[in-house]
Each structure stands twice: as C-alpha cells, then as structure tokens.
C-alpha positions as CSV (number, residue, x, y, z in Angstrom):
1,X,-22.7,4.7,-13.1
2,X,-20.4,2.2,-14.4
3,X,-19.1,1.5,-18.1
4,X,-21.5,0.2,-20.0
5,X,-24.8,1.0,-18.2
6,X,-27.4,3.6,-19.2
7,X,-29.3,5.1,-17.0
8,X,-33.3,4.2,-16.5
9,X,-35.8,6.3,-18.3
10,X,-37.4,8.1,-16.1
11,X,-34.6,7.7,-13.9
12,X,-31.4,9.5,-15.4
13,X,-29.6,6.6,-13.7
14,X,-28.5,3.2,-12.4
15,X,-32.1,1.7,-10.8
16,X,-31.5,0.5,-7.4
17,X,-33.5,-2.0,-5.0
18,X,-35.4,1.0,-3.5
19,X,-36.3,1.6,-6.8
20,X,-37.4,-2.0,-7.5
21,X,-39.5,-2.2,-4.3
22,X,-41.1,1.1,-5.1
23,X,-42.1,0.2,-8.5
24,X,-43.6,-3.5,-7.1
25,X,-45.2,-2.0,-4.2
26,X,-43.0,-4.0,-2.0
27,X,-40.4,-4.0,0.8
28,X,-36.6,-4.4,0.4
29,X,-36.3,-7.3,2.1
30,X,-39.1,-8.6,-0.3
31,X,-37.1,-8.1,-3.1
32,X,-34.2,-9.4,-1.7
33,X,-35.9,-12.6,-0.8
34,X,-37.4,-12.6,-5.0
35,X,-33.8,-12.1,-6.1
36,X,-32.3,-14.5,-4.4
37,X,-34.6,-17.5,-5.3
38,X,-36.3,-17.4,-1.8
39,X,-39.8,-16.7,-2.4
40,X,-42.3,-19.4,-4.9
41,X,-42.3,-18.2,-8.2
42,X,-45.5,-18.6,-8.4
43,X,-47.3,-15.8,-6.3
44,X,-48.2,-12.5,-7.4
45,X,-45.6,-10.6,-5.3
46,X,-42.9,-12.7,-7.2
47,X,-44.1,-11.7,-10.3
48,X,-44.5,-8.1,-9.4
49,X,-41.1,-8.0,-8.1
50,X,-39.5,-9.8,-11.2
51,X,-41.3,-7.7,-13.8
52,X,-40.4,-3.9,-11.9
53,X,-36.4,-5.6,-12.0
54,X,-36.7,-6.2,-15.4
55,X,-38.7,-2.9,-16.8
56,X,-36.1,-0.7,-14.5
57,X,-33.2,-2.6,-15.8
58,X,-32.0,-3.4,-12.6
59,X,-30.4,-6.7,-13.3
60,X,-27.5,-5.3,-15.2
61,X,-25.3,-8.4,-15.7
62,X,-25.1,-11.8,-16.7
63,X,-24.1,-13.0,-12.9
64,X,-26.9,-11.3,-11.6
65,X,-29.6,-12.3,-14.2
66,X,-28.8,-15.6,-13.4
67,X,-29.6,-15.2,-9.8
68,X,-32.8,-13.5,-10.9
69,X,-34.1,-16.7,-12.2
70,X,-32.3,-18.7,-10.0
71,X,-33.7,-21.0,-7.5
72,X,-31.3,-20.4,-5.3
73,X,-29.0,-17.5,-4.5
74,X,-25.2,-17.2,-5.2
75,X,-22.0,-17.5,-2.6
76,X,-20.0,-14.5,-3.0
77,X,-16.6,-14.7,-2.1
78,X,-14.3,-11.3,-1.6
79,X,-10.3,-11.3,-1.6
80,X,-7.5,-9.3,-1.8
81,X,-6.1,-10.6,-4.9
82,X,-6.8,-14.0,-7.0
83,X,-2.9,-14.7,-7.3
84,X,-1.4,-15.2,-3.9
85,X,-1.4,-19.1,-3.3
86,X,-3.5,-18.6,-0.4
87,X,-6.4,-16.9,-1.4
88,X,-6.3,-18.8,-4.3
89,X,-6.7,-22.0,-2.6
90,X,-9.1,-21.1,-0.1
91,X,-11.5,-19.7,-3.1
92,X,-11.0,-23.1,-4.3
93,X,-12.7,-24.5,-1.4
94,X,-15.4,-22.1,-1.7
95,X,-15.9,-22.9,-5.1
96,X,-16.1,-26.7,-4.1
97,X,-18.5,-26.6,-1.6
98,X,-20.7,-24.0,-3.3
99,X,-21.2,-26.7,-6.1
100,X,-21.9,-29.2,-4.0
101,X,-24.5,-26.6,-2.5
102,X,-26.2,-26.0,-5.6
103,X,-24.9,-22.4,-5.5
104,X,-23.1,-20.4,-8.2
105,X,-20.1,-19.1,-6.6
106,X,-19.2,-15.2,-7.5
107,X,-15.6,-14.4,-7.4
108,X,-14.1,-10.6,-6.5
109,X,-10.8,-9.1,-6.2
110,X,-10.4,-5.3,-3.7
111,X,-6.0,-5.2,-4.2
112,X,-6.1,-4.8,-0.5
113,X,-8.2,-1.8,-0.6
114,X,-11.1,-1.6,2.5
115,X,-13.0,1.0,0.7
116,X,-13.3,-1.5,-2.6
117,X,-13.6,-4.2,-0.1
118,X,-17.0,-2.8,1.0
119,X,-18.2,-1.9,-2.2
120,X,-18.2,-5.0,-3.2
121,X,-19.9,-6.1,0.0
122,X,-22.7,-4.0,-1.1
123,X,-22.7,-4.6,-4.5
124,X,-23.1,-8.7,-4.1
125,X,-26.0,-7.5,-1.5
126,X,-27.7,-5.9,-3.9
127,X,-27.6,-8.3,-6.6
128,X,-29.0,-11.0,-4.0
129,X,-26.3,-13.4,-3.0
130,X,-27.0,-15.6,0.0
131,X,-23.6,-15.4,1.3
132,X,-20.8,-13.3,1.1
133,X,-17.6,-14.3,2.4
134,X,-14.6,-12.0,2.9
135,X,-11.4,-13.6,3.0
136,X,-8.1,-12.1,4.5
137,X,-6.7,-10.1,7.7
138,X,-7.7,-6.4,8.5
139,X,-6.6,-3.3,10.4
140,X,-9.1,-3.3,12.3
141,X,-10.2,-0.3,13.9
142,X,-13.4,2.1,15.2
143,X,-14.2,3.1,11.2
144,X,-13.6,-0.8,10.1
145,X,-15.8,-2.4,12.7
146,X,-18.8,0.8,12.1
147,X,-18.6,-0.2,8.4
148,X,-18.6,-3.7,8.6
149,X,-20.9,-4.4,11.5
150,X,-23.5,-2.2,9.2
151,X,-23.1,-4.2,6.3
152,X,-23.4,-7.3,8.4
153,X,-26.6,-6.1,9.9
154,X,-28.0,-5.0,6.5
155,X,-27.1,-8.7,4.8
156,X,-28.8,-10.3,7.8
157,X,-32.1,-8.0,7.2
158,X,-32.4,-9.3,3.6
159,X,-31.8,-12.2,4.3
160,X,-28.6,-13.2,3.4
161,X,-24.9,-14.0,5.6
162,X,-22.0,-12.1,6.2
163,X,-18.6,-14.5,6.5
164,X,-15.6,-13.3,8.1
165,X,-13.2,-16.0,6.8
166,X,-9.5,-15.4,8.6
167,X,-10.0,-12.3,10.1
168,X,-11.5,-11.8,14.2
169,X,-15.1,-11.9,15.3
170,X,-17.2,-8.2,15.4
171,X,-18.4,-9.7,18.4
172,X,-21.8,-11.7,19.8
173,X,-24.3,-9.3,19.0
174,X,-23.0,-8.6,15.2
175,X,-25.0,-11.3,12.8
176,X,-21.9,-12.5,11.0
177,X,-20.1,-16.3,10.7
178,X,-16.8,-16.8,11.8
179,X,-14.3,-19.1,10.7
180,X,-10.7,-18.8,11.3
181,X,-7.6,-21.1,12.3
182,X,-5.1,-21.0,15.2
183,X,-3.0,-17.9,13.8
184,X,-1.4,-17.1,17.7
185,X,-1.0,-21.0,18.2
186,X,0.5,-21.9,14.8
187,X,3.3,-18.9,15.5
188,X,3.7,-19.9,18.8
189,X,4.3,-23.5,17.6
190,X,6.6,-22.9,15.2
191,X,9.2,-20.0,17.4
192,X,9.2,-22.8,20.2
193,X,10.2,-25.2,17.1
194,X,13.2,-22.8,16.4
195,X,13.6,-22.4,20.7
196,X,13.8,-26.1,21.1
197,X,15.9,-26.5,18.3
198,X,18.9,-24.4,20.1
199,X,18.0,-20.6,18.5
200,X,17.0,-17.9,20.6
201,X,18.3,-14.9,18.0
202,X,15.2,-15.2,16.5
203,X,14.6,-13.0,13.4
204,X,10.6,-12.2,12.6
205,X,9.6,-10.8,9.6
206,X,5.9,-9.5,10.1
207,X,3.3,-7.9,8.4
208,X,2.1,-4.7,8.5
209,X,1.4,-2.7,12.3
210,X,-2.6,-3.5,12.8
211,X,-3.1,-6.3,10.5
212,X,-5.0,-9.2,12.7
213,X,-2.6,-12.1,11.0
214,X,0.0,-10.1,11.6
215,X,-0.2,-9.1,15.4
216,X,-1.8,-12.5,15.9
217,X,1.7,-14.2,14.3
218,X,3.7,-11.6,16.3
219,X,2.0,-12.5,19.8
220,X,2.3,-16.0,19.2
221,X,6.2,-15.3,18.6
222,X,6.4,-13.2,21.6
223,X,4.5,-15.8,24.2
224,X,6.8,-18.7,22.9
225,X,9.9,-16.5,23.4
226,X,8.4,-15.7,26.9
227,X,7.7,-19.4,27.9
228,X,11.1,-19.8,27.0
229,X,13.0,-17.5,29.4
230,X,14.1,-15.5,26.0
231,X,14.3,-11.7,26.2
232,X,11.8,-10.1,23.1
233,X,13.8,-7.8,21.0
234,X,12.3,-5.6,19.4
235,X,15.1,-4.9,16.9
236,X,14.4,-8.2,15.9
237,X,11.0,-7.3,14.5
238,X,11.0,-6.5,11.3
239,X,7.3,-4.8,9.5
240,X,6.4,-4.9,6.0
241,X,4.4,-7.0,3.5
242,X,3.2,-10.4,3.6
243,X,4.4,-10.6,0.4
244,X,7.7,-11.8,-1.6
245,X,8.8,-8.3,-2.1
246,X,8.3,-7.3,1.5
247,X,10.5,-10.9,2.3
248,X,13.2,-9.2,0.1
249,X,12.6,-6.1,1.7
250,X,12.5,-7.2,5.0
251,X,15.7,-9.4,5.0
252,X,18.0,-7.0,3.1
253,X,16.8,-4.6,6.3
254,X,18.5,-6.8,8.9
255,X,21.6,-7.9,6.7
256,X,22.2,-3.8,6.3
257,X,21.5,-3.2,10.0
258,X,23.5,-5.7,11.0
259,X,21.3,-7.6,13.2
260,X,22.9,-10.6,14.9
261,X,20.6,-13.4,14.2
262,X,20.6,-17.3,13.7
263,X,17.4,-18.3,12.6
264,X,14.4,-16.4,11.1
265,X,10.6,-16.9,11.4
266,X,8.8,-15.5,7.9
267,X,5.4,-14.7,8.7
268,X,4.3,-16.5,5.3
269,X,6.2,-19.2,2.9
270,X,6.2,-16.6,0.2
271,X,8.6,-14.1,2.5
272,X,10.7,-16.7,3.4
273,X,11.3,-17.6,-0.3
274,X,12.5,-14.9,-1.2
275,X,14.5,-13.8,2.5
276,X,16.4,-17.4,1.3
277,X,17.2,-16.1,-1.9
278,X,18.5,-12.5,-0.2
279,X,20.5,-14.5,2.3
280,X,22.2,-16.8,-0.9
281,X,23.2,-13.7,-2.1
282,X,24.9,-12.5,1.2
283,X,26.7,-15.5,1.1
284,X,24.6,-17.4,3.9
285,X,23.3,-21.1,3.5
286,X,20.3,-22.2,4.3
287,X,20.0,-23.7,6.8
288,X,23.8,-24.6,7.3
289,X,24.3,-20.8,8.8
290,X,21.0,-19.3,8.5
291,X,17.9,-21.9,9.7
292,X,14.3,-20.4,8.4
293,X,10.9,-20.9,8.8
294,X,7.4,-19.8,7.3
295,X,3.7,-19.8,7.6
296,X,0.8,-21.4,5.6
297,X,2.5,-24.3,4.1
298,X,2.0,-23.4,0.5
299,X,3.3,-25.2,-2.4
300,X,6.3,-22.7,-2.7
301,X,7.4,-24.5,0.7
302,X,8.0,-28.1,-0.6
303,X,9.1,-26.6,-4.2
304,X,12.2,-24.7,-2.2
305,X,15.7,-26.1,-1.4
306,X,16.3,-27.0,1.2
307,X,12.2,-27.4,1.9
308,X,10.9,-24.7,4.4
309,X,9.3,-26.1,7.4
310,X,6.3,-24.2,7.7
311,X,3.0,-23.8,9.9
312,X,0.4,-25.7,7.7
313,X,-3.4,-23.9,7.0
314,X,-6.6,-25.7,6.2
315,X,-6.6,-23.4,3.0
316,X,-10.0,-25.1,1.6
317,X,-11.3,-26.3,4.6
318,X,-11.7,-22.4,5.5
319,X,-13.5,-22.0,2.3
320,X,-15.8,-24.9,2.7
321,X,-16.3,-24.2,5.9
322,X,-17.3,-21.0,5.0
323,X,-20.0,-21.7,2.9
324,X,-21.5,-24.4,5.1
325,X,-21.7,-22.2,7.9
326,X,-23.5,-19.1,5.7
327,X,-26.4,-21.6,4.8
328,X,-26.7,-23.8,7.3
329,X,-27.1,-22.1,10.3
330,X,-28.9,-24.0,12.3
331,X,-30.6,-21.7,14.3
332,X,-27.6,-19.3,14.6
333,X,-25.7,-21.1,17.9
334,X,-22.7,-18.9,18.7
335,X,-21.0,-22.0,19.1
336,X,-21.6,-22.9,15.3
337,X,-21.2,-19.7,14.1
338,X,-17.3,-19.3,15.5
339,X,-14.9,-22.3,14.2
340,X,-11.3,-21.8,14.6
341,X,-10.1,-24.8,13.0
342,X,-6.2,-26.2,13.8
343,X,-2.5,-25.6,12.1
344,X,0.4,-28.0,12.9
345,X,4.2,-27.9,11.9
346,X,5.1,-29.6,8.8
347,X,9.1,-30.3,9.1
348,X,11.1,-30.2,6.0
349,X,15.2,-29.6,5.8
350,X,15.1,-25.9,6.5
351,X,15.9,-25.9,10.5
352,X,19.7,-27.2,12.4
353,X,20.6,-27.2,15.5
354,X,21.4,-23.7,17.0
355,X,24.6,-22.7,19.0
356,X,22.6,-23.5,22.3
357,X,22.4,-27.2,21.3
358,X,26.0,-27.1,20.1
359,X,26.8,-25.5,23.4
360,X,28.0,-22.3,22.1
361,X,26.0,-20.0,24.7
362,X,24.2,-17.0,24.3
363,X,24.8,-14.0,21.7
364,X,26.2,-15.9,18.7
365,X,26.2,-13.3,15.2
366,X,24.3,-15.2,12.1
367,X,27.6,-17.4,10.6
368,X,27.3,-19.2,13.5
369,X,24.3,-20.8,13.1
C-alpha cells in the first residue's frame, strides 16, 4: 500500500479492479471499458461499475478520478527520466498530440529501472488509460520479452494500447504499436561521414552491452566500416552510458589506454559534449586534431563549439506518432502498426579532413588528425 492510502473496510487493503468487478457484478474488461470513458454513462452497468469504484475507494488520485468521469481515457507515457533532452522532447510531442486528441496525457519516470518500468505499465492499466507508451532502449532478453508481451496482451484485453516508442517490435503476434526511427541507418550514415571524410581510426563510444540503441548504433558503425574496406577494432569500442558522465568516462578510457585514434563517433550529443571537454583538457582541439561526432541532434549540439555534427531524430514526431497510432488503429494493419520513421546528418564545424585525404596513409596516432 502506498503513502497516503488506507486500506478498504472490509478489505484491510488497497481495492483492486477484481475487486470493482466483483462488487458491480461485472467483468474486468467491463470495468476497464467504464473507467476509461468507453461505455454510455447512461446504462445501468455504468452506473454499477462507477458506484462499486467509488464505495471501494478504488479511484485513489486526482489523475485517475479524472479519468473516472472522463469521456475519454488518458495517454500514458513512461520514460527513463524527465531530464535528458531526448525524452524530454519526445514527451513533448506526446503531450501535443494527446491535446489535440482530447486526451489527458499522464507523465511517469522508472530511473532506468525495468522492474519500475513495468509497474507503472500496470499501474496506468489499472487506472484505465487508453494508451501507454514506453519510451527508450532495452536489454532485451527471455524475462523482458515474457513480461512485456503479457502486459501487452493484458492492455489489449481491456481495451487499451501498448506503445513501444524507440525500442524493437515483440513481434506480429504480440498486440503492441511500434514506432521507431532508423537507429542502424543513422549510425551507419554518420561513420561513412567520418570514412569519407579521410578517418578510418574511428573511436565509438557506446552504450551499454544489450541495449537495442546501443547494438543498433554499434552495427550500423560496424557495416559502414565494412563497406569501407576498414578492419573493425574492437579496442576501439568503448561501453558505458549514454550519458554525459559515461562520455567523460568513456573518453578518459581511451586517452589512458592510449588508443591511437583520429576521429570519434559519440553514440549521443550528450557523450560527445562532454568527450570534447575531456579531450580540451588533454590538450586536443576539436576538430583541428580530434574530429567528433554524435547522435540525436539535441540542442547541446548547435550550443557547442565548434557545433557537433550529429545524426538528427524526429524527437516529437516519435511522440505524436505514438499517440496516433494507440487510437487510431485502423483495424490493426501490421503495416500501420510498425513506422520506423527517417534520421539524416546535420553538418556543423566538428569534422576535417583525416590523414587519408591529406595523404598521410594508414595508422596515424590522434595529433595527427
């Protein structure tokens, strides 16, 4: 039981939907369909169901009373953390088109933890939204996909829409939207930017082993390298957060290690800030010894000196899309029920030519960039 709730008389604790559909003389989905606005007001089952919520307490905040004697039910939207640029603007999207839906739009945080991830999952099920929508990579996995498929199947049987917003499909049979961008492409795109541009001592600074974005970003890297006749080395690889610490992290990793290096590909704009700012402090310019690159072409990337070049994301078009997708359906089509929507290369001051274009050859160490 959570702070601030008493348990039901009669009960000894927190009512739950059985509990509702028990009292009304109902079924789950019933009361699912009453709580989120999709059933008339005006027939006896509603009123039933709307009477056993309110004399079990069951409706416990002011979110959910709202969607109680709503018309409509809520978009739910679940991320990592509200502070990181990206999540932030993709909620933003959400947000947008959930107003233009009619829809309140419920915001929740999980700091990166699956097992708060799916509680909230559950929670916004139970409290009747119409969509939920769960932003972000995973580590996906036999105990992610069990969990997760379940809680797609359950939202489906009352009803509502699970969105997988940035992350992989659980496949055809699973009843959950899709919508995600090019990750592999927009990595591949911007390596062959650094190939092209003369550098094949390519420095990547990933995520964490398992992570979809991150293996997605790392393949990308790898095929462009391929295409390009260029050895992969793995020394080159370097794991840890998408983060700015993990940048700091990561780059103070290759300076110790001494990796010879002339460019490095930041697997987001927030790593590569601060990788610039660990290189400054080795003594290394950007990008007169040192060219850089990033991913998601945040604000961070145009606010930097020199500007990063960086793979740009369709931030809020992810989140409207999301939400247009969870009630809209159209019959469920598989082939409106999977977007992957495009990235390009925005090019700033960040990237010189590489000692292949100068005609230096092979093997030269990072001050030669």
């Amino acid at each position: 039981m959570r702070q601030g709730e008493k348990p039901v008389e009669g009960l000894g604790r927190r009512a739950t939907i059985r509990d509702v559909a028990a009292r009304a003389d109902v079924s789950i989905a019933t009361v699912s369909r009453v709580l989120s606005g999709k059933a008339s007001a005006r027939s006896d089952t509603y009123k039933r169901v709307v009477a056993a919520a309110r004399d079990l307490e069951y409706v416990v905040n002011a979110h959910a009373r709202a969607l109680v004697g709503s018309s409509r039910g809520a978009v739910a939207i679940v991320v990592p953390e509200f502070t990181a640029s990206f999540f932030a603007q993709v909620c933003h999207g959400v947000e947008q088109q959930a107003a233009v839906e009619g829809r309140m739009c419920l915001i929740c945080s999980t700091g990166g933890d699956f097992e708060r991830e799916m509680a909230m999952v559950s929670l916004m099920r139970e409290q009747g939204a119409e969509a939920i929508i769960v932003v972000g990579g995973a580590v996906q996995g036999p105990h992610y996909e069990e969990r997760m498929t379940a809680s797609a199947r359950a939202l489906d049987a009352s009803g509502s829409r699970l969105v997988l917003c940035g992350r992989p499909s659980l496949g055809e049979r699973v009843p959950a939207s899709v919508v995600e961008y090019d990750n592999e492409g927009g990595s591949y795109a911007v390596t062959r930017h650094l190939l092209s541009a003369g550098h094949e001592r390519i420095l990547h600074l990933s995520g964490i082993p398992g992570s979809t974005v991150a293996e997605n970003r790392l393949k990308g890297y790898r095929q462009a390298l391929t295409d390009h006749g260029v050895p992969y080395d793995g020394d080159l690889v370097i794991h840890t957060e998408f983060t700015r610490r993990g940048g700091t992290r990561g780059m103070r990793r290759a300076l110790d290690a001494g990796l010879d290096f002339t460019a490095v590909f930041a697997g987001t704009d927030d790593m590569a800030a601060s990788a610039m700012k660990v290189l400054r402090e080795a003594g290394l310019r950007v990008p007169e010894d040192i060219s850089m690159v990033g991913y998601d072409d945040l604000p961070v990337a145009s606010d930097l000196h020199p500007g990063l070049t960086s793979v740009h994301l369709p931030h809020e078009e992810l989140g409207r899309t999301a939400v247009r997708m969870a009630l809209h359906r159209d019959g469920d089509a598989r082939d409106r029920q999977h977007v992957v929507l495009g990235t390009h290369i925005v090019t700033r001051d960040s990237v010189r030519p590489g000692p292949l274009s100068a005609g230096l050859g092979r093997g030269a160490g990072p001050a030669a960039g």
